[in-house]
ChimeraX commands (.cxc) that place a marker at each C-alpha (Angstrom):
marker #1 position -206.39,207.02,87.37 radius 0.5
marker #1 position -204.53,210.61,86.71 radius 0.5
marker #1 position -203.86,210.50,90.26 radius 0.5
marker #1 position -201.47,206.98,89.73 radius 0.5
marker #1 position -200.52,208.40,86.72 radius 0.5
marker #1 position -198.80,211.55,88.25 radius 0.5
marker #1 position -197.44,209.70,91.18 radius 0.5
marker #1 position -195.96,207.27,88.61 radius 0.5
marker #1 position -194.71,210.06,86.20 radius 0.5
marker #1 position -193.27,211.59,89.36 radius 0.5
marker #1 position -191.45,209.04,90.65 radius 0.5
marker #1 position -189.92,208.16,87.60 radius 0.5
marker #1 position -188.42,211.72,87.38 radius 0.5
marker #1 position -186.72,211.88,90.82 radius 0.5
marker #1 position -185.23,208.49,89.66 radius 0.5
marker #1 position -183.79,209.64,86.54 radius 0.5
marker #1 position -182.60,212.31,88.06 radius 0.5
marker #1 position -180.94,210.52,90.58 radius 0.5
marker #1 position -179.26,208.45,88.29 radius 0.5
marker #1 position -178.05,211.85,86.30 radius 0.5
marker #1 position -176.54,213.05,89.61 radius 0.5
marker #1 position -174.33,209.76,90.44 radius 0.5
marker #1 position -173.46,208.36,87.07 radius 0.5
marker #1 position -170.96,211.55,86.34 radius 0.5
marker #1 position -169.16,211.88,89.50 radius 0.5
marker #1 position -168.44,207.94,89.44 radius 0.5
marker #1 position -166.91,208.12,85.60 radius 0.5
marker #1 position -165.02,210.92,86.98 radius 0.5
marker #1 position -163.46,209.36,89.16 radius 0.5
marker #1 position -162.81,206.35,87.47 radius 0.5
marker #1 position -161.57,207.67,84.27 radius 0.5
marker #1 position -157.22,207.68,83.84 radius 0.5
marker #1 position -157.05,211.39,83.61 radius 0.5
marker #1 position -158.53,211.55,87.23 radius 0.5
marker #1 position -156.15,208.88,88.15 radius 0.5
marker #1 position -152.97,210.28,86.53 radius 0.5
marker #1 position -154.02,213.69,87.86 radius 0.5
marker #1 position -154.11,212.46,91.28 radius 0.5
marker #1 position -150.54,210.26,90.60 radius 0.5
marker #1 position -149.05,212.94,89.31 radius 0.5
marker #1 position -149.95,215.24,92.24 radius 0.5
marker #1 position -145.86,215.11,93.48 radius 0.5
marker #1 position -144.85,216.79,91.18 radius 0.5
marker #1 position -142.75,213.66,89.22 radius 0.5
marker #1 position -143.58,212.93,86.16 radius 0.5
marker #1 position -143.49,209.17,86.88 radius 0.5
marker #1 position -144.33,208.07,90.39 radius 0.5
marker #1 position -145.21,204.71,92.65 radius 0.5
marker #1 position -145.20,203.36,95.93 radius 0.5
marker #1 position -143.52,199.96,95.44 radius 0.5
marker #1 position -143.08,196.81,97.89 radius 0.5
marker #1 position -143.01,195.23,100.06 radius 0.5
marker #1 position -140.10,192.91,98.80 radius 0.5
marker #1 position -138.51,190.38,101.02 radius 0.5
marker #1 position -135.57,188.50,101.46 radius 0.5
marker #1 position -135.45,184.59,100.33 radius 0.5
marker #1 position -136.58,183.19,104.00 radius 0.5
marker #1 position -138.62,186.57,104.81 radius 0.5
marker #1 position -136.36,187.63,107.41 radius 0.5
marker #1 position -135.83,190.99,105.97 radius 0.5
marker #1 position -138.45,193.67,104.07 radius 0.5
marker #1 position -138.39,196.67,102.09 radius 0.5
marker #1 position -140.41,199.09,100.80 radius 0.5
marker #1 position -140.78,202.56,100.10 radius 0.5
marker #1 position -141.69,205.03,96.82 radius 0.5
marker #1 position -140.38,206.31,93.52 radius 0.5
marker #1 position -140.49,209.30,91.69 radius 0.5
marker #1 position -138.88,210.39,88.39 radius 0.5
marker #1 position -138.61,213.52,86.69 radius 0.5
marker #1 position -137.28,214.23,83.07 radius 0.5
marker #1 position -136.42,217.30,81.41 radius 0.5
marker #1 position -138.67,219.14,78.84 radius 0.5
marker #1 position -136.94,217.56,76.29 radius 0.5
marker #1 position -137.20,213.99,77.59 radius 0.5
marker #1 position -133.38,213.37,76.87 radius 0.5
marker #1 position -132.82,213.51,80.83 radius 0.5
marker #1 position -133.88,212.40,83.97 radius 0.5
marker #1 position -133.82,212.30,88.12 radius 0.5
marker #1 position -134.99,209.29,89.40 radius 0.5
marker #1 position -135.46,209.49,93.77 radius 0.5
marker #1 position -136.10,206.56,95.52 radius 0.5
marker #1 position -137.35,206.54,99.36 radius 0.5
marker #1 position -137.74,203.52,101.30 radius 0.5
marker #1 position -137.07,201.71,104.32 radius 0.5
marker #1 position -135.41,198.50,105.47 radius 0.5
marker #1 position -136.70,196.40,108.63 radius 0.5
marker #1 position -135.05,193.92,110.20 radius 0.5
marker #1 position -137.39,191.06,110.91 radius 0.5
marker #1 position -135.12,188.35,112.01 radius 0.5
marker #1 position -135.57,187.88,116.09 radius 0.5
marker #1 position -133.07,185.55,116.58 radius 0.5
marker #1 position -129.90,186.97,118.16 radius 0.5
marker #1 position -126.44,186.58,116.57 radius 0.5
marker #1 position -125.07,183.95,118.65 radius 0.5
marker #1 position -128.03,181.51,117.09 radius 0.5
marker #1 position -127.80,183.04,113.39 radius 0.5
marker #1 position -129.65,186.32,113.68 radius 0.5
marker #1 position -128.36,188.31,110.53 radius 0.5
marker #1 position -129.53,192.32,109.38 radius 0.5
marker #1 position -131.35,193.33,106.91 radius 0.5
marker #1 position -130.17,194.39,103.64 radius 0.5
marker #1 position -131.36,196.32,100.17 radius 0.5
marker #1 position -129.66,196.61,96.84 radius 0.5
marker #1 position -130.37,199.44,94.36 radius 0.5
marker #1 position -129.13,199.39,91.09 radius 0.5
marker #1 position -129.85,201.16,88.36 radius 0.5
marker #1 position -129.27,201.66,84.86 radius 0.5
marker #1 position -127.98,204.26,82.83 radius 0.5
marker #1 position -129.28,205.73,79.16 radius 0.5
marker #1 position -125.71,205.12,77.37 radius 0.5
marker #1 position -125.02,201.79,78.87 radius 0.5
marker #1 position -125.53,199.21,75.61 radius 0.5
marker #1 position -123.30,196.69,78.05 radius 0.5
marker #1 position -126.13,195.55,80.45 radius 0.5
marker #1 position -123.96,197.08,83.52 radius 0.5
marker #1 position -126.16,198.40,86.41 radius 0.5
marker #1 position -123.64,201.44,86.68 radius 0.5
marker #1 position -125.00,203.29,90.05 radius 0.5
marker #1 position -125.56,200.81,92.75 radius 0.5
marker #1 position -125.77,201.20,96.64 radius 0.5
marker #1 position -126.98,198.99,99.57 radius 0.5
marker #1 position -128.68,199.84,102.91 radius 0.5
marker #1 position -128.37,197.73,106.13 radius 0.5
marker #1 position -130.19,197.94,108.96 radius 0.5
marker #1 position -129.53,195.48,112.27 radius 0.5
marker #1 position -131.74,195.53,114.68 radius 0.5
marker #1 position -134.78,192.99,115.04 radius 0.5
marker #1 position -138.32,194.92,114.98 radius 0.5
marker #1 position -137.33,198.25,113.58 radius 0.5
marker #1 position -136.42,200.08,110.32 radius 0.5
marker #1 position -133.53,201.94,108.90 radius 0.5
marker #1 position -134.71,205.17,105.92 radius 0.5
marker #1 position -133.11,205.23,102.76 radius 0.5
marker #1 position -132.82,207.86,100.35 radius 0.5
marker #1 position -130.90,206.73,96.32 radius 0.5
marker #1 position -130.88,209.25,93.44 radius 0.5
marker #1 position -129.19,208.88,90.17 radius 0.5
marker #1 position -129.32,210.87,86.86 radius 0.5
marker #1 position -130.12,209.51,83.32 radius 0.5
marker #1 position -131.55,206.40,84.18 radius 0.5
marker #1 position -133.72,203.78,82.22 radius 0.5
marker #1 position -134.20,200.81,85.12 radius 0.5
marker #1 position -134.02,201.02,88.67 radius 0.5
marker #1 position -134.40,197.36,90.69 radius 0.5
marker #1 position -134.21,196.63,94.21 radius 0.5
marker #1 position -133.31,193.24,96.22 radius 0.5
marker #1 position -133.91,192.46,99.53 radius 0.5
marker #1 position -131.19,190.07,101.37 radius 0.5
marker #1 position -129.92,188.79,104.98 radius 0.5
marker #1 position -126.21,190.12,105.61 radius 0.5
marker #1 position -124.04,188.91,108.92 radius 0.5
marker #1 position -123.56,191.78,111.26 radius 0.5
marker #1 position -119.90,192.43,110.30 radius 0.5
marker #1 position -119.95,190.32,106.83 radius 0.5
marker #1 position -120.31,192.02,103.25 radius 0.5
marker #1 position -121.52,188.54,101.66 radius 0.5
marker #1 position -125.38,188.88,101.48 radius 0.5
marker #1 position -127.00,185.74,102.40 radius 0.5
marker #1 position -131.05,184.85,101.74 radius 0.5
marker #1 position -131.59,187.21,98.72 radius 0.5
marker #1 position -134.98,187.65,97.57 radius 0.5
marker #1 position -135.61,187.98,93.49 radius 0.5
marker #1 position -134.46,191.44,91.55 radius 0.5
marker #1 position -137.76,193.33,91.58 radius 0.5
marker #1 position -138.27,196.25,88.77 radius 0.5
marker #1 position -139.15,199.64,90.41 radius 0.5
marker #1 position -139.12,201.18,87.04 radius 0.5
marker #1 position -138.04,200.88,83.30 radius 0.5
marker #1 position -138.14,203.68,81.03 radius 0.5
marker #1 position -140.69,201.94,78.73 radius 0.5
marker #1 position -142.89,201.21,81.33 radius 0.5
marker #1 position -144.08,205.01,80.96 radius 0.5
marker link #1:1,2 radius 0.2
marker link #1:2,3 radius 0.2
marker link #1:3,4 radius 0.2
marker link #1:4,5 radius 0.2
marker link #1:5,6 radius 0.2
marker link #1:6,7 radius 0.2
marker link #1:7,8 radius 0.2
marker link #1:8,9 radius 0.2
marker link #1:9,10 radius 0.2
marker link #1:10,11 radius 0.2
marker link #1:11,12 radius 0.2
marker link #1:12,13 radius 0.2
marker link #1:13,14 radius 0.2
marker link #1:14,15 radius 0.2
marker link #1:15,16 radius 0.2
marker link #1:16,17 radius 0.2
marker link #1:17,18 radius 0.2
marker link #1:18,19 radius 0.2
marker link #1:19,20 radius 0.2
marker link #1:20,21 radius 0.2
marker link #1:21,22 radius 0.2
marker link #1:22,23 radius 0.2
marker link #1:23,24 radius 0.2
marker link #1:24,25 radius 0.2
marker link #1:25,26 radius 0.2
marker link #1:26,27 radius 0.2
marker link #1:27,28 radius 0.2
marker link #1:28,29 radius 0.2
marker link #1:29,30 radius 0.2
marker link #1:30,31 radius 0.2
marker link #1:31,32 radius 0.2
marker link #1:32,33 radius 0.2
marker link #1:33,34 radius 0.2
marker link #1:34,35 radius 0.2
marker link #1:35,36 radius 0.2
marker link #1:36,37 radius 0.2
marker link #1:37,38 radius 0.2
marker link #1:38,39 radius 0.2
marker link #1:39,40 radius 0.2
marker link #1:40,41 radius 0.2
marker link #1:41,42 radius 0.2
marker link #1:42,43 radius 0.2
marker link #1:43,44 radius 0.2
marker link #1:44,45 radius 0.2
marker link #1:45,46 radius 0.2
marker link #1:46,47 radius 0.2
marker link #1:47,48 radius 0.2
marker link #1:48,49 radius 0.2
marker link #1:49,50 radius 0.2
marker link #1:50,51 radius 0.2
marker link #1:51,52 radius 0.2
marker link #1:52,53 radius 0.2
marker link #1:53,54 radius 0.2
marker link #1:54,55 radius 0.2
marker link #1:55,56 radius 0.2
marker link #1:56,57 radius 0.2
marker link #1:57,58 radius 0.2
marker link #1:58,59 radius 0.2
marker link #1:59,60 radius 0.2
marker link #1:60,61 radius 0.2
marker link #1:61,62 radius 0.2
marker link #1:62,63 radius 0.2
marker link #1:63,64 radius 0.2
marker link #1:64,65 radius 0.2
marker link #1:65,66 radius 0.2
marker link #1:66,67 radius 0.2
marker link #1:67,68 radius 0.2
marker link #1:68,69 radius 0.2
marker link #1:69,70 radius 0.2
marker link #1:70,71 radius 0.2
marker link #1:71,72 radius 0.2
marker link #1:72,73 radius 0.2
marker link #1:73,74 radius 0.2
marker link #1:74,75 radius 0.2
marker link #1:75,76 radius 0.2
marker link #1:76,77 radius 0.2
marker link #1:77,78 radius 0.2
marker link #1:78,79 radius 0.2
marker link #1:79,80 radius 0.2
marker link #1:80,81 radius 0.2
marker link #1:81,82 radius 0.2
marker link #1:82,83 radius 0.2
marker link #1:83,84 radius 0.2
marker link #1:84,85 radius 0.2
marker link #1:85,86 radius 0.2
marker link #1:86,87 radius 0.2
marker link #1:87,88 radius 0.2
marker link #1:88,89 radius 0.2
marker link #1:89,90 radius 0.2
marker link #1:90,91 radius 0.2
marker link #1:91,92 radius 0.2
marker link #1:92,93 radius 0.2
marker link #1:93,94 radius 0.2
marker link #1:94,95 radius 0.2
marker link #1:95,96 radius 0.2
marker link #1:96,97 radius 0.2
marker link #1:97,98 radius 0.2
marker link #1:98,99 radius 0.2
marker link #1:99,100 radius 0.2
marker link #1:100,101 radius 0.2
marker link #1:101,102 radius 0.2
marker link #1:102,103 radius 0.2
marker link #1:103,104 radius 0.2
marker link #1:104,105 radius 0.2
marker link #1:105,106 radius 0.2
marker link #1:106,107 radius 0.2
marker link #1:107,108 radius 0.2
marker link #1:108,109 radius 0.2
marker link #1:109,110 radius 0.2
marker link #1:110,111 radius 0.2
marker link #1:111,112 radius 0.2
marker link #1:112,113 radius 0.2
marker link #1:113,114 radius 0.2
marker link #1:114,115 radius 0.2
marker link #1:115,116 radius 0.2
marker link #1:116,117 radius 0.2
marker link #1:117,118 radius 0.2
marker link #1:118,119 radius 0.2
marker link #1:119,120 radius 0.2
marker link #1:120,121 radius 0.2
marker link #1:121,122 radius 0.2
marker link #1:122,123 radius 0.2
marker link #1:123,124 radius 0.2
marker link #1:124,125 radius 0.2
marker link #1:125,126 radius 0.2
marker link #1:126,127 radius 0.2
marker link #1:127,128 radius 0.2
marker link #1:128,129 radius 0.2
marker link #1:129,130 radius 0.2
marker link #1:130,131 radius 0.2
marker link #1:131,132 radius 0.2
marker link #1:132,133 radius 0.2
marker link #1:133,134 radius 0.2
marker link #1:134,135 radius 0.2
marker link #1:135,136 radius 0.2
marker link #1:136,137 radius 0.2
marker link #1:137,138 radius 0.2
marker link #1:138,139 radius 0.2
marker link #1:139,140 radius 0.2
marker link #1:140,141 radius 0.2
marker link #1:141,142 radius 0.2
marker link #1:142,143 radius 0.2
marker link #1:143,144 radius 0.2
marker link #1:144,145 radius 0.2
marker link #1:145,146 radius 0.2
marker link #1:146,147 radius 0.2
marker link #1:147,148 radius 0.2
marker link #1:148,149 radius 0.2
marker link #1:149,150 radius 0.2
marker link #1:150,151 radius 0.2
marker link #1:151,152 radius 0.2
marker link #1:152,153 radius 0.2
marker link #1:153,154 radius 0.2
marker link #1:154,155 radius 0.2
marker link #1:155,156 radius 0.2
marker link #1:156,157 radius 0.2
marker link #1:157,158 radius 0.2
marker link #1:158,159 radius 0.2
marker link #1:159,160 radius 0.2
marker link #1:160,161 radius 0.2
marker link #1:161,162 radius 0.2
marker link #1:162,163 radius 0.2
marker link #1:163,164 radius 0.2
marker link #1:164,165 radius 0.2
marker link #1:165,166 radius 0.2
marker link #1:166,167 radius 0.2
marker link #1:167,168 radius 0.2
marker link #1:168,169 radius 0.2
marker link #1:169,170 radius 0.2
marker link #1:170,171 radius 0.2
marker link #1:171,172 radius 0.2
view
């Protein structure tokens, strides 16, 4: 009987203490100051990989990465966005094949007028591959990006996908 006893008693213990080994370094790692830690690892005080996006008929894709970093104050900010564009459309451009195209915009602090004051676009041609993009802009409060079809020598896009949101300044 003390025999059974002990060997109960005993495995009991290694159990617990089991249990007292795993449950800590699962909260840690689950808990938001582990994951914000780890976010904020870049050295941005706001960052995210974002995409993929594509163009209306999925002919086009982007996707990339955003960082943003304000000023000890928080009356400023640097907002960097990295991505790239691929052309997906395999068709030449005798039988419609059209390039790939992204549109940044973004939004500045001061602008009460809805205005998407900094904007730039990235085109890529070439069915299978990618093109890099790099965007920056100062004292911002929404960046979005849209991915369309352009023609090869045409500055209409064609095929636009929906405005996505990289960031807003209350999203933080």
């Amino acid at each position: 009987m003390m025999k059974r006893l002990t060997t109960g008693l005993l495995a009991t213990a290694a159990a617990t203490a089991a249990f007292a080994l795993a449950v800590p370094a699962a909260a840690q790692a689950a808990t938001p100051a582990a994951a914000s830690a780890a976010a904020g690892s870049s050295g941005y005080d706001y960052d995210d990989y974002w995409g993929s996006y594509y163009s209306g008929n999925h002919k086009a894709k982007a996707s990339g990465w955003i960082g943003v970093d304000w000023n000890r104050r928080q009356t400023s900010n640097e907002v960097h966005l990295r991505g790239k564009v691929y052309d997906l459309d395999h068709r030449t451009y005798r039988q419609g094949g059209k390039c790939a195209l992204v549109r940044v915009q973004a939004h500045r602090f001061d602008d009460h007028h809805g205005h998407w004051a900094e904007r730039e676009s990235y085109r890529h041609c070439g069915a299978g591959g990618y093109k890099r993009f790099h965007f920056a802009a100062d004292d911002v409060d929404s960046v979005r990006v849209q991915v369309c079809q352009i023609g090869l020598r045409s500055s209409h896009p064609t095929r636009c996908g929906d405005w996505e949101y990289l960031y807003t300044a209350e999203s933080e």
